[in-house]
N, C-alpha and C positions, 0 to 999 in steps of 0.2 A: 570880794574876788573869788574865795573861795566857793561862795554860794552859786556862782554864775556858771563855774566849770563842774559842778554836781547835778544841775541843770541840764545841760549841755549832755553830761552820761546820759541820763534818766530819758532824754529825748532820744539820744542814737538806739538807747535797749528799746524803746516805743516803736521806734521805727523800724528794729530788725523783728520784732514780734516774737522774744526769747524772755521771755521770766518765767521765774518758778519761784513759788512763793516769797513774792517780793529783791529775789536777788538776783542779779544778772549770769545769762547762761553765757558759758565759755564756748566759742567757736571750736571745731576740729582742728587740730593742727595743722592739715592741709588744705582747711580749705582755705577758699581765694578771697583776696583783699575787694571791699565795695570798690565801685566803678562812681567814679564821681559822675555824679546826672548830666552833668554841663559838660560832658565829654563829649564829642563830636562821634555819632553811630552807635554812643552806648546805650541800651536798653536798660528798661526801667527796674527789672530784675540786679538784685542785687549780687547774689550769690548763684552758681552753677552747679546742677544737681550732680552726683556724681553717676558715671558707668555703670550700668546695672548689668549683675554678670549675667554671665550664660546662660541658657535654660538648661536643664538637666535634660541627656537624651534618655526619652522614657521608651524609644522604640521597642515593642518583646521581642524577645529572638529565642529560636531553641533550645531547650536545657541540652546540655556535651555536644554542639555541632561535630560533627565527622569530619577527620581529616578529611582535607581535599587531596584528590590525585589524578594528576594531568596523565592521559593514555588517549591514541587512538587505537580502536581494534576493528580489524576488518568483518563487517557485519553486511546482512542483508537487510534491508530494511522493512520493517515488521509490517506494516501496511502497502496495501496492492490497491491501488486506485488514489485519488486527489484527497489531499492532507498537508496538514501544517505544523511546526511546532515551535515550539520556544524554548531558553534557556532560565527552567525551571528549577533545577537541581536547589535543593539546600533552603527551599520555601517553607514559609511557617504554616503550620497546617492546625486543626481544633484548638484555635486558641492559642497556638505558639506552644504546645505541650509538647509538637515532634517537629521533624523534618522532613521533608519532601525529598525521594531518596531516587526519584524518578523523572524521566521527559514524558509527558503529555502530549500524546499523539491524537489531533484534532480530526474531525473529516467532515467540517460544518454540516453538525448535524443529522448527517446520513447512519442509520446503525446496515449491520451487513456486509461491510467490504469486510475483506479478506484477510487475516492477521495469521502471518509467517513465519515461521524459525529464522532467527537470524543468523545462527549458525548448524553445520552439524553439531547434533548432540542425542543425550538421554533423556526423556524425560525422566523426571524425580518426583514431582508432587504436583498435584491437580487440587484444586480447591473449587467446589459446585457452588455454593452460596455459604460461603462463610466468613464472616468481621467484615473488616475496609475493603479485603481484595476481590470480595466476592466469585465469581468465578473467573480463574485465574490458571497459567500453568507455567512450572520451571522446568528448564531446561540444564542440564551441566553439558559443559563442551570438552573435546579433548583435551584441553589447556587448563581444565579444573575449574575453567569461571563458570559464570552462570548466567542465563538471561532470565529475564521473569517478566511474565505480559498478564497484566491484572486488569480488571473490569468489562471482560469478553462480556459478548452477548449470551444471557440467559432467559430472551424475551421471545413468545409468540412473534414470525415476522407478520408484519403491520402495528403490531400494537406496543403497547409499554408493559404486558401483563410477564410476567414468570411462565416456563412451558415446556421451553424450546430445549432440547439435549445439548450440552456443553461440557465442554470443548467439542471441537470437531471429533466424528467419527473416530474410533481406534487411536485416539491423543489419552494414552494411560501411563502413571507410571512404569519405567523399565523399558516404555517402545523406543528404538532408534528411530529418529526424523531427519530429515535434510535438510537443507540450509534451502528455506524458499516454501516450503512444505506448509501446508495448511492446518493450523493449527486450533483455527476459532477466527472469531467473526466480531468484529466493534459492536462492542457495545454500554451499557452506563450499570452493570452488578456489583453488589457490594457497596460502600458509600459513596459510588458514582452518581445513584438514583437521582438525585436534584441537580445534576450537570447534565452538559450536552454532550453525548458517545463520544467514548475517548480510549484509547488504549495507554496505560500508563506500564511506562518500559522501564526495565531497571538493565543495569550490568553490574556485577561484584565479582571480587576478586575469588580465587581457592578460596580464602578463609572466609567469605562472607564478607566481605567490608564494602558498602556500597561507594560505588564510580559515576560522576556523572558523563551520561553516554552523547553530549551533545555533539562533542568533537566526531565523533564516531557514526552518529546520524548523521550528520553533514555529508559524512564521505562515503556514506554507504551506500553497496551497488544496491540497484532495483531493476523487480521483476519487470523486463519489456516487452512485450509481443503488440499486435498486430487483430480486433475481430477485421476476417473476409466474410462477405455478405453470405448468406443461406443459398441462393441460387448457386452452385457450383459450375455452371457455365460463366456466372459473372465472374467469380471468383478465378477462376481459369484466367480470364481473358485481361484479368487485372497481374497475375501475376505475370503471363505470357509478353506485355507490353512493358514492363518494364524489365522482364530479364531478358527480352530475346530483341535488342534496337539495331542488330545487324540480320542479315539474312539469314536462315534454316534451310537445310537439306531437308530435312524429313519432320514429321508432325505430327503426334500422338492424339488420335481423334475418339474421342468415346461421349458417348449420351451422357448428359445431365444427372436423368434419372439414376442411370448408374454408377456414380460416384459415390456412394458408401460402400456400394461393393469393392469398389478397388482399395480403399483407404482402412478396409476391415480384412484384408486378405490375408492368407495361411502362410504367406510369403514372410520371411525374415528378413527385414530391412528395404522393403520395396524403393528401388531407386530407377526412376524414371531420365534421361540425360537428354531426350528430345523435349522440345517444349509439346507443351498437352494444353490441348484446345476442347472444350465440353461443349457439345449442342444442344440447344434446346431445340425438342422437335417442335415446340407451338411458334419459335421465331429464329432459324436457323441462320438469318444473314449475318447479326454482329458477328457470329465464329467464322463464317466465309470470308467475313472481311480482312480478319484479324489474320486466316491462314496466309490472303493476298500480299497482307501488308507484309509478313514476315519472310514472303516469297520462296515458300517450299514449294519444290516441283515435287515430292513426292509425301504420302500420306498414309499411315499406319492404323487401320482401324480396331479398336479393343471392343468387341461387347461381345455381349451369350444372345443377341435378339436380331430379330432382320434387318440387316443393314441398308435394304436395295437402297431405302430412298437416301439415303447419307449418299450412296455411290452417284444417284441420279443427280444431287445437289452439287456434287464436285465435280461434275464433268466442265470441262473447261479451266478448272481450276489448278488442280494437280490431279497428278498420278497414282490411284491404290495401287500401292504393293501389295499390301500383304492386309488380311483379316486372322485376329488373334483374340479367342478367349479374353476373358479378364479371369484372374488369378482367385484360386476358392476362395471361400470364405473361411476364417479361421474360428473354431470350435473349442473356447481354450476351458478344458473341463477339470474338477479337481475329485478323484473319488474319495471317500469315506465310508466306513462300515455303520450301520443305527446298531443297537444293543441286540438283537436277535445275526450279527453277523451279515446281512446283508449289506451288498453295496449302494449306496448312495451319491449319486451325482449332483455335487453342485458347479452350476456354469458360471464360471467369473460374471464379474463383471462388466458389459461392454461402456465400452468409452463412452458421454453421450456429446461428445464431440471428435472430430478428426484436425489433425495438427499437420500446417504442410510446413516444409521445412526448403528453403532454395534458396540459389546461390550457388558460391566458391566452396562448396561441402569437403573442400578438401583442404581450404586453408581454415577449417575451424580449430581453432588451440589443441595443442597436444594436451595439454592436460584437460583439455574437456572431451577429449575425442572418447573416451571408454563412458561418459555418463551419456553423452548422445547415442552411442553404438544404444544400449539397455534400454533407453525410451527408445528407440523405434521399434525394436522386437518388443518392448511391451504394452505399446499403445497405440493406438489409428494413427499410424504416422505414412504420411506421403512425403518421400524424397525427391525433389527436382533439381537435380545438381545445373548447374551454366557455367559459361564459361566468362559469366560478368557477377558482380558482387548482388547479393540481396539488398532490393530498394525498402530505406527504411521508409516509418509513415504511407504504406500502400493500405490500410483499410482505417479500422476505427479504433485508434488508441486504450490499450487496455487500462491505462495513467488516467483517464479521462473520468469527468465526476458529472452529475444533474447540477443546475444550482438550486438557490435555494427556493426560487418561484417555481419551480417543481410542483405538481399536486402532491401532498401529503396521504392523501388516502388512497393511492395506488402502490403497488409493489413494483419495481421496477427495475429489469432485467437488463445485461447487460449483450446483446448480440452485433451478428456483423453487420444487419441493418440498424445499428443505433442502439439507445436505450429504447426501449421498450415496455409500456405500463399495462398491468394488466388488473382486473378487478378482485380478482381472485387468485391466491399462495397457488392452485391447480394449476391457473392457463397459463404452463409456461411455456417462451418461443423457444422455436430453434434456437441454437447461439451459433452454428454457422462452423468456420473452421479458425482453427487459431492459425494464426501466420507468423514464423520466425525467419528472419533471417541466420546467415551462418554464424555471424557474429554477435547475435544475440541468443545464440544457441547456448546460453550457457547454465551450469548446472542447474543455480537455482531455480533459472526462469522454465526448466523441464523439469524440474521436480514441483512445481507452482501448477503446472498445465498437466501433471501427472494426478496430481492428488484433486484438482480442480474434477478431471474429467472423470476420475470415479465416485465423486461423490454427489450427491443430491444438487440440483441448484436450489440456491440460497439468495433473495430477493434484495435490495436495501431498499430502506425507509425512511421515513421520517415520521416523529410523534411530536412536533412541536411547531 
């Protein structure tokens, strides 16, 4: 009997497949009792393996991540024309060694748009090619924060070579800039070079302690205007149709030709309050049509040249009153002495565009009325006040981008007949007149069209 039930062990250790050297191994405490075979569903397995834990999370993350801290601050948004971004803050950057302390401002692609102070401030430090930021520049603002725009363009426009002067003109330490102000131009310097042009934004507090600024890019206002086409008769007759949808007494008539004389005059703050119609002498009816349509019986002509045939075309039409000058030209000079005492005259800079400005000019924000007042006296600015609000969307979107079927090997400008490609950095077009309405007259977007219009035009690209 005895022999049969030792038997009997020897077969169950056979069957669980546990010896070690000849002796029967001891089950776990917990584990489970065999499942008899002949049980109805039960598999042929005897025993159930256990829970296998967790995997350990191997993911790397940055050595001392930075406090987080929640702030919206009212900002201007650093980029002028079409762009993207994400919420980047706090990414692992070379291997997880730092953090990403910055929003990534995208512009598929494109180098050359426009990159702006997001606030008033000073600049503090300029960096031309140097570490990850490459050419880069900060700002402090009145509030003691900071902004910081890192990896401007430092490249030949058309190519990907090194060349090109950065930051923008007169962007040094010490200078005061405005909120909207031009500051440099997207591009991939410093350890951007293997990415596609990006402007990497920072905000931090007085003490330095980096903010992610996404919340704050969300809500931040941007530069708006309006390209009106090159033709200044066109341009006329675009804004004349949608400020003036009721009748006109009287009707400010002047040559085509002559419209940089009027928008360059000696005159401080030219404000025009009849609507202004420009003729072209090679096709003078759309302006006829338009004075019929707005149904002035009488008509004001401005030029310095013969007018008979303007009189001969409006007969029938309305009535000349009066013929008047256009306003000087203004001559804005700054003297200096060379080292022998003599004086030296240098002539500003003229605008190389004119900015018309119409609308309700009276219901523009009080607190923007003094930065509007300063850009008309100091830039090609035309005033046409009405007695109806500025139509937004009346020319070609200054917000507006190429895509990316774009040709690459043109430089491509931004005017009020469109974008514009040209073969060569030299042939560049007209860019026409910028168009604000009253209520988008505001500081930044005149300190944007200020700084635009004195400095060089600047083409965008693509190298990829």
């Amino acid at each position: 009997m005895g022999r049969t039930r030792y038997a009997v062990a020897v077969a169950t250790v056979f069957f669980v497949g546990a010896t070690v050297t000849g002796m029967v191994a001891v089950p776990p405490a917990n584990a489970q009792d065999p499942v008899d075979p002949g049980t109805p569903g039960a598999s042929s397995t005897t025993t159930m393996p256990a829970t296998p834990p967790e995997p350990e999370d191997t993911t790397p993350r940055p050595p001392n991540p930075v406090k987080r801290i929640t702030v919206t601050k009212k900002l201007v948004f650093p980029v002028v024309g079409s762009s993207y971004f994400y919420a980047g803050f706090g990414g692992c950057r070379d291997a997880c060694t730092r953090e990403h302390h910055g929003i990534d401002i995208m512009t598929r692609d494109w180098r050359g748009l426009p990159v702006v102070a997001a606030q008033d401030g000073t600049v503090t430090k300029v960096t031309y090619d140097e570490g990850n930021a490459g050419c880069s520049v900060r700002i402090r603002h009145r509030d003691r924060w900071e902004t910081r725009y890192l990896h401007l363009n430092n490249d030949i426009p058309g190519t990907d070579d090194m060349g090109f002067p950065c930051p923008a003109a007169g962007i040094e330490p010490g200078v005061q800039v405005k909120a909207g102000q031009i500051i440099g131009y997207v591009g991939d310097s410093g350890n951007a070079e293997t990415t596609p042009p990006h402007v990497h934004f920072e905000l931090r507090t007085p003490s330095g302690h980096p903010v992610d600024p996404y919340r704050s890019l969300r809500k931040a206002s941007r530069v708006v205007f309006e390209w009106l086409p090159t033709d200044f008769s066109e341009a006329s007759l675009a804004i004349s149709q949608s400020h003036n949808p009721d009748p006109s007494t009287t009707t400010v008539v002047l040559l085509a030709e002559e419209a940089p004389q009027l928008t360059s005059s000696e005159v401080d703050d030219l404000r025009l309050s009849a609507p202004v119609v420009a003729v072209d002498h090679l096709d003078p009816y759309p302006a006829i049509a338009e004075i019929d349509r707005i149904g002035s019986r009488t008509v004001v002509i401005m030029s310095d040249t013969d007018t008979r045939w303007i009189q001969d075309i409006l007969v029938g039409h309305a009535e000349i009153i009066e013929t008047v000058p256009l306003p000087a030209v203004a001559h804005s000079e700054d003297a200096q002495q060379d080292e022998f005492g003599l004086d030296i005259v240098n002539h500003s800079p003229v605008d190389s565009f004119a900015t018309i400005v119409a609308g309700r000019i009276d219901k523009i924000w009080r607190s923007r009325t003094e930065a509007f007042e300063v850009f008309a006296v100091e830039h090609r600015a035309l005033v046409l006040e009405s007695d109806t609000y500025g139509s937004r969307n009346l020319g070609f979107r200054s917000g507006s981008s190429l895509s990316r079927r774009s040709d690459r090997d043109l430089y491509w400008w931004a005017t009020g007949d469109g974008w514009i490609g040209t073969d060569s950095m030299y042939k560049v077009p007209d860019r026409g007149y910028a168009y604000v309405t009253e209520r988008r007259a505001t500081p930044w977007t005149l300190a944007f069209l200020g700084s635009l219009a004195e400095m060089d035009p600047v083409p965008i690209w693509r190298t990829r």
